[in-house]
C-alpha positions in Angstrom: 55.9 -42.5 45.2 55.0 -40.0 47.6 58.8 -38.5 48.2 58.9 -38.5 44.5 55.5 -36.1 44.1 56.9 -33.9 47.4 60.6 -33.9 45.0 58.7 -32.6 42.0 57.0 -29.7 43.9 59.6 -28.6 45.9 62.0 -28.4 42.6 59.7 -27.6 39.9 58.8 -23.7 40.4 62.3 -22.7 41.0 62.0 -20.0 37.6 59.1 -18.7 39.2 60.7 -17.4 42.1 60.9 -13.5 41.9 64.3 -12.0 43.3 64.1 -10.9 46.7 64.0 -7.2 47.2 66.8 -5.6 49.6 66.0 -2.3 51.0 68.9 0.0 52.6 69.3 0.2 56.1 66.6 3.1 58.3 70.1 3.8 59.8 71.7 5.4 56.3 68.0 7.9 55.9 68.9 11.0 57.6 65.6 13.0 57.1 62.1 11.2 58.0 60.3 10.9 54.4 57.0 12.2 54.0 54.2 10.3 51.8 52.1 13.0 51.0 55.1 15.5 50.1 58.0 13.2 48.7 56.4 9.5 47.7 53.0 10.4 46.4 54.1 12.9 43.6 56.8 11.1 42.7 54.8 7.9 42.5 51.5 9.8 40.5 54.3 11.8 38.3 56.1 8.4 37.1 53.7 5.4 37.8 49.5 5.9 38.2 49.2 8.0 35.2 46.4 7.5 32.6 47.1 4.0 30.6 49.2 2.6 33.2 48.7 2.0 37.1 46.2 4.5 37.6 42.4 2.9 39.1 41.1 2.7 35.6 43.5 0.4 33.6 46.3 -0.8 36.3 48.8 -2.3 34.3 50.3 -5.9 35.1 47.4 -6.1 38.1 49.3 -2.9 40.2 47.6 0.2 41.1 49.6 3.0 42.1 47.0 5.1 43.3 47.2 5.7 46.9 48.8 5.2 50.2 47.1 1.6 50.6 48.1 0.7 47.1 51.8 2.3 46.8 52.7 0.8 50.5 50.9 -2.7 49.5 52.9 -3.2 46.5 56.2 -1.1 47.2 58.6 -4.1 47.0 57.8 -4.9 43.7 57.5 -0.8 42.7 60.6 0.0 44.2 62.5 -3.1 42.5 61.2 -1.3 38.8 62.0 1.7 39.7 65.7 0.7 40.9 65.9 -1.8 37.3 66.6 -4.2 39.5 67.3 -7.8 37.5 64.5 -10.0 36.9 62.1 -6.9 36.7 60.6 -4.8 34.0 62.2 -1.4 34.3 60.1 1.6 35.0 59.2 4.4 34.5 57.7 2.8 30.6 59.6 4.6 28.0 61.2 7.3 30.4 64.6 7.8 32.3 65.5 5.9 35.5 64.5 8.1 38.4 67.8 10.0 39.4 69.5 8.0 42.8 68.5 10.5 45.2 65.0 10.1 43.9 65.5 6.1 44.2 66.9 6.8 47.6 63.7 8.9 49.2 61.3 6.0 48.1 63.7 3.2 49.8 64.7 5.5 52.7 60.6 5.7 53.3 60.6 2.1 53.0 62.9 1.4 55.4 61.3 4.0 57.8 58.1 1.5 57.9 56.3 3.1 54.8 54.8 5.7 57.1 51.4 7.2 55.7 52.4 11.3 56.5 
């Protein structure tokens, strides 16, 4: 009975697995990304604004607000913002973030999410 229980478990949250999240390699990122010039704007422009994942109502338990938060939860950002499958697309009701955009935020990923 035992194998049987450790069978179920193992097999049982399968469609709750979220997709894994593939950054590019630091190697491809030519210029060193900075938070404060490059991520945060882009970040407060498309994602912590009022109603969404600001501080006040952050939306689906993320809050974009801030180097602790954005660098905390950047797998999971960076997968919406990308449309990656299996994810809700973001920005809400707006255009996919052109891919140069897409590639700053995954180039400062890869670079170690560097608070500068």
């Amino acid at each position: 009975m035992p194998i049987l229980a450790v069978s179920a478990l193992t097999f049982s949250c399968k469609k709750d697995k979220v997709p894994e999240v593939t950054i590019i390699p630091a190697g491809t990122c030519i210029d060193t990304i900075s938070f404060n010039q490059t991520i945060k704007p882009l970040i407060v422009r498309g994602c912590a604004t009022s109603g969404c994942h600001d501080g006040q109502t952050a939306q689906s338990g993320y809050n974009y607000t801030g180097y602790q938060n954005i660098s905390s939860q950047s797998d999971p950002m960076i997968a919406t913002i990308r449309h990656d499958a299996g994810h809700i697309p973001m920005p809400y009701n707006a255009s996919k973030y052109a891919d140069s955009l897409i590639q700053k935020i995954e180039c400062w990923i890869a670079q170690g999410k560097l608070n500068n």
